[in-house]
Each structure stands twice: as C-alpha cells, then as structure tokens.
C-alpha positions as CSV (number, residue, x, y, z in Angstrom):
1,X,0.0,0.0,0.0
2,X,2.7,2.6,0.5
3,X,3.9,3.2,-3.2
4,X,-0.3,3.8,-4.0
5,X,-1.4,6.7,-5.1
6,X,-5.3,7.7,-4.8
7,X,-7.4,9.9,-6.1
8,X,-10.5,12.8,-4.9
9,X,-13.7,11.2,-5.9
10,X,-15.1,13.8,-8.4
11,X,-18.7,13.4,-6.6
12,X,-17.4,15.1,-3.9
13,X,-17.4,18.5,-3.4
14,X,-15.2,20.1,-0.3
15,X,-13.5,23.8,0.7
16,X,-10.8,24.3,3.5
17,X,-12.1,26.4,6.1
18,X,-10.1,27.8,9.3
19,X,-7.4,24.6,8.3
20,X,-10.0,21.9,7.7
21,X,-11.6,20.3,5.2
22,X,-15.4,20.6,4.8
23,X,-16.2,17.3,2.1
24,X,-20.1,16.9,1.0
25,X,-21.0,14.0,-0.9
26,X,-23.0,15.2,-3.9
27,X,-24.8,11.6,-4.2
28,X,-26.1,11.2,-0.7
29,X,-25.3,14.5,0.8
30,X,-23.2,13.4,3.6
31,X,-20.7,15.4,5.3
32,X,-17.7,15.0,6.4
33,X,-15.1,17.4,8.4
34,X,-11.1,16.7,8.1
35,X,-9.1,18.1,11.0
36,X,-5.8,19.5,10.2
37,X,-4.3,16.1,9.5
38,X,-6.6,15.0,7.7
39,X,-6.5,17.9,5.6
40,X,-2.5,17.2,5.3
41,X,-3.9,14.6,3.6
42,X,-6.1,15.5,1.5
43,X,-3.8,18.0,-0.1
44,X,-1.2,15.7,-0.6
45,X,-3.5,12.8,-2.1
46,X,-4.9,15.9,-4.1
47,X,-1.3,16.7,-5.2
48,X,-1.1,12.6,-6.7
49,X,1.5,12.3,-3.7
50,X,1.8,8.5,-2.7
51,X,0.6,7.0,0.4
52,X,4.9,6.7,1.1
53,X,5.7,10.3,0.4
54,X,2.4,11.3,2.7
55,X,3.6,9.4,5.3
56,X,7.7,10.5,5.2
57,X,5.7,14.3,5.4
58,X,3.3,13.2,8.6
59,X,6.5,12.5,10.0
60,X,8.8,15.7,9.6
61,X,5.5,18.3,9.7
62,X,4.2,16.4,13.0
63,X,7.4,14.9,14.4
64,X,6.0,11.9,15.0
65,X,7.7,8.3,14.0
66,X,7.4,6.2,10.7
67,X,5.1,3.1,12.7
68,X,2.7,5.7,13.9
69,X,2.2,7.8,10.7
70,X,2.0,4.6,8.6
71,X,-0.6,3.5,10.5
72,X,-2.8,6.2,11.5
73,X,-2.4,7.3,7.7
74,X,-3.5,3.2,6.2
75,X,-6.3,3.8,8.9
76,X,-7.4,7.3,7.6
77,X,-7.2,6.2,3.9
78,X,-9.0,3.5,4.8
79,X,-12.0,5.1,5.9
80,X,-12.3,7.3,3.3
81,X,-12.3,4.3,0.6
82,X,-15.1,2.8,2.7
83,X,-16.7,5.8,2.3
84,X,-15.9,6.4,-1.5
85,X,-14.0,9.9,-0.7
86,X,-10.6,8.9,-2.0
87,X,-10.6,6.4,-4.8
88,X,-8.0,4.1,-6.0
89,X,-6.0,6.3,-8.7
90,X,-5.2,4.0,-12.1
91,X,-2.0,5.5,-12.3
C-alpha cells in the first residue's frame, strides 16, 4: 500500500475552512469534516503524492515516527475508501 497513489472522488465536493476540510457528498449529501491532518492529507492525495511520500511528510511536519504515521495514515485512507472519498487512482 505505501507506493499507491489515490485519487478525490469527483462526486465530492469540499472547501478548507479555518485549516479543515469541509467534504459533502454530492450523491447522498453526507458530510464529512477533516481536521488538520486530515486535511495534510487531503492535499497531498490531491497533489497525486503516494501513500509513502504522505507518510515521510506526517513524520517531519508532525514529528511523529514512521510506525505511527503509517498506521494512522492506512487507517485514515482506509475510511475514506469505505466511504468512496478517496478512490483508487489507475495510475
């Protein structure tokens, strides 16, 4: 999982207020709100950055070690896969 790259669902629709990111579904209307890490994230999926290169940037913006981001980061993508936010890029 760490050399994929995903995608922004292009059903989505979401702005970055105050530092986080406000995401509504334009199928089902759900909302969702990132917090600052999340919206890390999503800039850097946004920005085709792989799940590696996200992770080596949790760690140096958020000192935090390489076990911790990799996980919290697989559990974040996670849910927003489940929840058809990010998708699976092709390339």
């Amino acid at each position: 999982m760490p050399d994929k790259r995903l995608k922004i669902n292009d059903r989505i629709a979401a702005r970055i207020i105050g530092g986080e990111t406000v995401i509504v579904g334009l199928d089902d209307n759900t909302m969702n709100i990132l917090n600052d890490v999340g919206t890390f994230i999503w800039e850097r999926v946004d920005a085709g950055k792989t799940l590696r290169e996200i992770i080596s940037e949790i760690c140096a913006e958020y000192e935090v070690d390489e076990k911790t981001a990799k996980h919290d980061t697989e559990t974040f993508v996670g849910e927003m896969l489940s929840k058809k936010i990010f998708l699976e890029s092709d390339d």
